[in-house]
N, C-alpha and C positions, 0 to 999 in steps of 0.2 A: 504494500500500500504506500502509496507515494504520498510524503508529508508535506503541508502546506507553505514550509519554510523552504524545501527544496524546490516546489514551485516558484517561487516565488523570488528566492535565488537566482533560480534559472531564466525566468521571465525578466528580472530584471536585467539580466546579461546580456541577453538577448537585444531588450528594446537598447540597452546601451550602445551595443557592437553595433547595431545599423546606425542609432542615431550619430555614433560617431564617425560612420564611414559617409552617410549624407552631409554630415557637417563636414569633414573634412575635406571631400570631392568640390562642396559651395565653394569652404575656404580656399580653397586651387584655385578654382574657377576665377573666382572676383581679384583674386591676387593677378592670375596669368593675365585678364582682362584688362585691372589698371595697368598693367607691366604696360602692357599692348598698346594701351593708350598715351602712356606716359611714351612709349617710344615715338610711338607717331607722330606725336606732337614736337619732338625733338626735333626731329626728323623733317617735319614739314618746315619747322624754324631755318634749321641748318639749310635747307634749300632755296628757302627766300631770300635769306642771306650771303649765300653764293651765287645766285643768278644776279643780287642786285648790283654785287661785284663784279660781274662777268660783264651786265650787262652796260656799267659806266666806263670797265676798259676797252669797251668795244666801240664806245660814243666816241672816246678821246682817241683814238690811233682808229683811223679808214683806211683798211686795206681792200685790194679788189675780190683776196680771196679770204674770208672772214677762217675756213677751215686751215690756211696756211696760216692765219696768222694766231689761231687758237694753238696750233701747234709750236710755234717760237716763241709765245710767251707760258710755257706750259710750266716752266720751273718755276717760273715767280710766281704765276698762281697758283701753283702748289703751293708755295714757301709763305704766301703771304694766308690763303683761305686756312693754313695750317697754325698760324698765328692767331688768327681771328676767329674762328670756330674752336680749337683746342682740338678738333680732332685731324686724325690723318688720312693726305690726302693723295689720291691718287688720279692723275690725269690723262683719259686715252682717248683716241681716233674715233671716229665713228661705229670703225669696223672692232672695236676692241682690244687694240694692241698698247701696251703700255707706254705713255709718250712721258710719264715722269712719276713720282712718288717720293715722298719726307721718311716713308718706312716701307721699301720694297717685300722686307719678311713678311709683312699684314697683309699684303694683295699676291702670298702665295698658295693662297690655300685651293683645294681643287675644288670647294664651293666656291661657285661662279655663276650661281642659280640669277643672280641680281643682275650682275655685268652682261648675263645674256637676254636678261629682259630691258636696260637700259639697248644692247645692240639696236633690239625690235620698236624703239621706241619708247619704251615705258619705263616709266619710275616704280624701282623694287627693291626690295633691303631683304637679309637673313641674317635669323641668328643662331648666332654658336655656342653651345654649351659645353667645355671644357674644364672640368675638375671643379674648381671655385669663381672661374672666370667664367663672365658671359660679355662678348660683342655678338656688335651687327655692323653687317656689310652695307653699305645704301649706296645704290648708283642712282645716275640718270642721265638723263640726254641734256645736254648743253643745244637751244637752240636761237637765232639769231636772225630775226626777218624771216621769219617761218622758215629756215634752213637749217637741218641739224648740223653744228658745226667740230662734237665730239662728245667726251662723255666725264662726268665726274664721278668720281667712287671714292667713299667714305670710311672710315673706319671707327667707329665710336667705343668706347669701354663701356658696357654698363653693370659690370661685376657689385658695382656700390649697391646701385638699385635692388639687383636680384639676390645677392647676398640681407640686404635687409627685407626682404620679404620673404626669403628661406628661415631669415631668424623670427621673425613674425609668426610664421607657420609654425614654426618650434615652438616657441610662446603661447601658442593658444593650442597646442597638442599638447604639451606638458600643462596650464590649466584644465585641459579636459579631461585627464587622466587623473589631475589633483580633486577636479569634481568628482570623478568616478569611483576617486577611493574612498571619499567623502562620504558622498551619497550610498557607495556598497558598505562603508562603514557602519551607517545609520541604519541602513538599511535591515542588514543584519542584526543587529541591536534590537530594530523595530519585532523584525519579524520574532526573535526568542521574546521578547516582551510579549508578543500575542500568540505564540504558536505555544510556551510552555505553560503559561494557564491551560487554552483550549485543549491542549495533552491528556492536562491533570483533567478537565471536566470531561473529558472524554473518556478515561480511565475509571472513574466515578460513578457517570453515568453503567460503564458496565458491570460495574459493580452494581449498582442499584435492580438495573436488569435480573441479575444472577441473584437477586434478594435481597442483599446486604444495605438494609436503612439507616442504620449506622453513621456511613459514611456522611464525613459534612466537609468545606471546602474553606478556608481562610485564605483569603487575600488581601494583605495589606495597600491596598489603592483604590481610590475614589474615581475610576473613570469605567465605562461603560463595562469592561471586564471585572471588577468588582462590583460592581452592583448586578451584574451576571450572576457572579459566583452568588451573591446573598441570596437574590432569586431561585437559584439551584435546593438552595440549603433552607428556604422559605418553603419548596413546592417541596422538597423529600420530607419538611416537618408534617407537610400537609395530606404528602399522601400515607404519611403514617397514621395520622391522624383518622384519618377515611378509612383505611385498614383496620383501625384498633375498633372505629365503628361498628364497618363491614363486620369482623370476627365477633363483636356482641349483637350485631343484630342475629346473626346466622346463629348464634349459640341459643339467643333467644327465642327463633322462628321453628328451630330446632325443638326447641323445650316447647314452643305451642303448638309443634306439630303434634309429636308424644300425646298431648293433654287433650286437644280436641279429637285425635285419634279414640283415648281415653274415652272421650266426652261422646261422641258419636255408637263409641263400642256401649256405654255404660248408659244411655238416656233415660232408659226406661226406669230405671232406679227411680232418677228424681222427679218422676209421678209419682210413686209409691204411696207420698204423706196421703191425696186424694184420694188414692185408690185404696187405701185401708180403711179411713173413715167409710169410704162410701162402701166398702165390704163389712164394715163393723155394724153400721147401721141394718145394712139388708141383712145379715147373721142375726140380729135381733127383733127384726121384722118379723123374721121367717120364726123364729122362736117363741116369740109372746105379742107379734104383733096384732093378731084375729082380737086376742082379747081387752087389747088397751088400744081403744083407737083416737087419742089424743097423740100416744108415744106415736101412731103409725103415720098418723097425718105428717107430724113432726119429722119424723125421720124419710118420708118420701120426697118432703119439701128440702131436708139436707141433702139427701143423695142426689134431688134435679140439681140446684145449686152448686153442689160439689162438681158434679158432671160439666156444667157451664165451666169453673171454675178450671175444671181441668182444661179443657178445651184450648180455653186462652192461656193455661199457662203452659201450653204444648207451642203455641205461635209465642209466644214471651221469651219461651226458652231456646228457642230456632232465635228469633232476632241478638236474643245476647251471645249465642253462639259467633256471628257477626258481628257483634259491639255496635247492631245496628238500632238500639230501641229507640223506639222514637219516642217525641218529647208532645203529649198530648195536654189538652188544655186541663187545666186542676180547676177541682171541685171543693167545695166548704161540705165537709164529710167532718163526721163523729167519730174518730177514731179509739173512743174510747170503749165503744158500742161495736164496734170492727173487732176491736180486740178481746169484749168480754166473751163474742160468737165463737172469736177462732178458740182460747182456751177452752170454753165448751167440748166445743168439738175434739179439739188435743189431747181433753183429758181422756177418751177410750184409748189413743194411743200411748200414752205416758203409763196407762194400767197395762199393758202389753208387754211393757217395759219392767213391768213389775217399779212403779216410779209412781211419784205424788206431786200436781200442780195445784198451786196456789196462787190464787190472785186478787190482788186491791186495784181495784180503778174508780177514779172519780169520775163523775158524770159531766157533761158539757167539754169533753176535750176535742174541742172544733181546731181542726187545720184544713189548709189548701192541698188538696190531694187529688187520686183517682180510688174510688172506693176499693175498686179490685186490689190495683198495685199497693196500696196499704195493707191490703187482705192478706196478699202476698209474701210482703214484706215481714207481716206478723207470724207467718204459719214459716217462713223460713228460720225466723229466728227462734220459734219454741221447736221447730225439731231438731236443729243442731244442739238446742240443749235438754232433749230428749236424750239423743243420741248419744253424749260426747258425758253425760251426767254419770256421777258413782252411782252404781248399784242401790237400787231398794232408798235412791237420797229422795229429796223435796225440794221440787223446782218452785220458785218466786216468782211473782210477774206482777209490776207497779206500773199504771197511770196515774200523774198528779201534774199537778200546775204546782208552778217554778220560778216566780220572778218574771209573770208576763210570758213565762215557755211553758209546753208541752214535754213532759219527759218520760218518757217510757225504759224502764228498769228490768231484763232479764236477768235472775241469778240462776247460776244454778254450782255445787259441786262437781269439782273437775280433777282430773290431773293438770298439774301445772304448764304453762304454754310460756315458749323463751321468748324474750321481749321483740329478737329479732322475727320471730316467725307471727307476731300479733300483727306487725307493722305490714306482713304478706297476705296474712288473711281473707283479704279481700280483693286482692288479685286474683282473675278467671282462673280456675284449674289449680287452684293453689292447694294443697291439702297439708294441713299441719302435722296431721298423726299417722304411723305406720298403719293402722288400724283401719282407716277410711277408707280404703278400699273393699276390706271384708266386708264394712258395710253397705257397700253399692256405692259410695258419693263419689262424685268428680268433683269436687271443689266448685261449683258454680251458683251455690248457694249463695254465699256472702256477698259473690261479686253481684247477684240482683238486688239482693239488700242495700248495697252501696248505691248504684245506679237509681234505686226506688229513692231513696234521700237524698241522691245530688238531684232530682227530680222535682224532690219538694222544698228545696234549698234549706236542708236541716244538717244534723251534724250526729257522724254514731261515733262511738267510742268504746273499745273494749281493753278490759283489764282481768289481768289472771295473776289473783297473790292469795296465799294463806288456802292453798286449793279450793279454790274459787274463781268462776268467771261470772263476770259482769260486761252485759252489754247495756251501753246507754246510748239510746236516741233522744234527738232532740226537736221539737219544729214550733215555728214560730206558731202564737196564738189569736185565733179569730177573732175579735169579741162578739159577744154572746147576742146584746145587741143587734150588730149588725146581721147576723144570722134569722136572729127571730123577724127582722122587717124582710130578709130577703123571701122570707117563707112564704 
């Protein structure tokens, strides 16, 4: 796998080696160019300059033949245009032959590319590049009353010129290379500054992959890569966080899987309270009922009742299944009158039990309710302390007014219950005692209890100390008043 600093290396090398063979080839370019120009222009000078001299010794001496007489003065104007230009001069014939020169070694070279375009008429110069030295040859036609009357050739140094423009080149090649190491300096600097973070997060992250949440990233710097890394080490806190969730919700989804498995396997249990009453009664019907037909009337009106009773707490008990009960409108009911019915009725089951229920209730205990789900609520809490009571004990059951409240009092004898498992009791499925099973319950008792009270916006509470349980409900109170006008 190719790492991002050897890209990056590499790339930069790259764009460097062209950008400096572009640059370099301009810098040629525009150097050779001004060279070019700079000579031309020499060159042009040095021509006007020697024609204007040719042209005034030609004014002052009239010969008939202007070509004889460019030839007999050829030394002195060599001698003098070599004086006056600085450069050297060389003086020939039309046809090219040398008629004089100040430095005959200069005009031996077998570039002669100039002197043969000077033959043809034309003005032409070349140059010579030789070690450190650079000339140029310039000729051209000498002409006189539009007659060409010979040729003049030049020899100029310009070694100065092109030696300071080779040093030139050198100067900005050696900057560019000073840039190069600069910038590959930085460069590289840069890229370990962002390539060994993104390493480390990248190491990190496969660790995280491979499970290890653990892992967290410190970097000391305030620019975009550290607030990356914080990022990193925010989002592993978080998705540990989701995980530690995930793992209790599943542990919990878990446990109510178990329970309403429980709950679906064991249903029919929690009919049972109804369906005994409403078998207690028909068992005594059938026994002594012909002869007592106040008990029979009595006891057909409980078992319809009952039966109704069941019915809904068959849909009651499918919606808490759910946690879907719904929230119907409340009624100014007598619950004290609810509850003197329901211990009636509990006391044949408590005798089942071989067990004794006792109860004080005061008369007028008006709350905001649904007559059933109070019904409900009362027949749930006397059978768990049916159930859950010592042997051969005596169960208590109080309604009284409280300070403006409604309070309803279950006692009964128990084994003791630990403070942590009082606080679950009321949780769906929750069963506190090894035992609850053998008795048929799925724990779904309590939590409709609960449900019926948050319902009537009251308050229960249970206590188990001195082998004793005590359940207390609370709900607010009607007044009496306002009950008898609404009647």
């Amino acid at each position: 796998m190719h790492k991002i600093s050897i890209k990056f290396l590499v790339g930069f090398i790259l764009i460097f080696s062209v950008s400096f063979l572009v640059l370099n080839h301009t810098v040629k370019e525009l150097i050779r160019t001004n060279n070019q120009n700079i000579v031309t222009s020499e060159l042009e000078g040095l021509k006007s300059n020697s024609n204007v001299y040719v042209r005034q010794a030609f004014l002052i001496n009239h010969f008939t033949s202007d070509e004889l007489y460019f030839g007999e003065m050829a030394e002195e104007m060599g001698n003098t245009l070599n004086h006056a230009t600085g450069s050297i001069v060389g003086v020939y014939t039309v046809d090219g032959e040398l008629l004089y020169a100040s430095d005959k070694s200069k005009f031996t070279q077998s570039n002669k590319n100039d002197l043969q375009e000077a033959i043809h008429g034309k003005t032409a110069y070349s140059i010579t590049y030789d070690d450190n030295s650079t000339s140029v040859l310039f000729s051209y036609p000498v002409v006189i009353d539009g007659s060409k009357v010979g040729i003049l050739r030049f020899f100029k140094d310009f070694s100065l010129l092109y030696q300071q423009s080779g040093q030139i080149l050198e100067l900005i090649l050696y900057i560019t290379f000073a840039i190069f190491a600069a910038a590959f300096l930085f460069s590289y600097i840069l890229s370990r500054h962002i390539t060994l973070p993104l390493g480390k997060l990248t190491q990190a992250s496969n660790d995280v992959k491979n499970g290890n949440l653990d892992i967290r990233i410190q970097f000391k710097r305030k620019d975009e890569i550290g607030r990356l890394a914080d990022n990193f080490n925010d989002m592993i806190d978080q998705i540990s966080r989701q995980i530690h969730i995930i793992k209790k919700d599943r542990d919990h989804l878990e446990e109510l899987h178990k329970k309403e498995k429980l709950f679906f396997d064991n249903i029919t249990h929690e009919l049972k309270t109804p369906l005994t009453s409403i078998l207690g009664y028909a068992e005594l019907i059938r026994a002594n009922g012909e002869s007592d037909p106040i008990f029979f009337d009595k006891g057909i009106n409980h078992i319809i009742e009952e039966s109704r009773r069941l019915h809904a707490m068959v849909l009651k008990l499918l919606e808490a299944s759910r946690n879907n009960i719904s929230n119907n409108e409340l009624d100014k009911v007598d619950a004290g009158l609810i509850l003197q019915d329901v211990c009636e009725s509990m006391t044949i089951r408590a005798q089942r039990y071989r067990k004794r229920l006792t109860y004080d209730i005061d008369t007028q205990l008006i709350i905001l309710a649904q007559g059933d789900r109070i019904r409900q609520l009362f027949i749930n809490l006397l059978d768990n302390a049916i159930k859950y009571s010592l042997n051969f004990s005596t169960l208590t059951v109080k309604g009284l007014h409280v300070d403006g409240k409604i309070r309803f009092i279950f006692e009964n004898p128990s084994d003791s219950i630990e403070t942590e498992q009082l606080s679950r009791l009321f949780q769906p499925f929750y069963l506190a005692h090894s035992k609850d099973l053998e008795k048929g319950s799925i724990g779904l008792g309590l939590s409709i209890v609960k449900s019926i009270v948050d319902e009537c916006k009251g308050t229960i509470s249970m206590v188990s100390e001195h082998e004793r349980t005590i359940v207390t409900v609370e709900f607010d109170c009607v007044n009496t008043m306002e009950v008898e006008k609404s009647l």
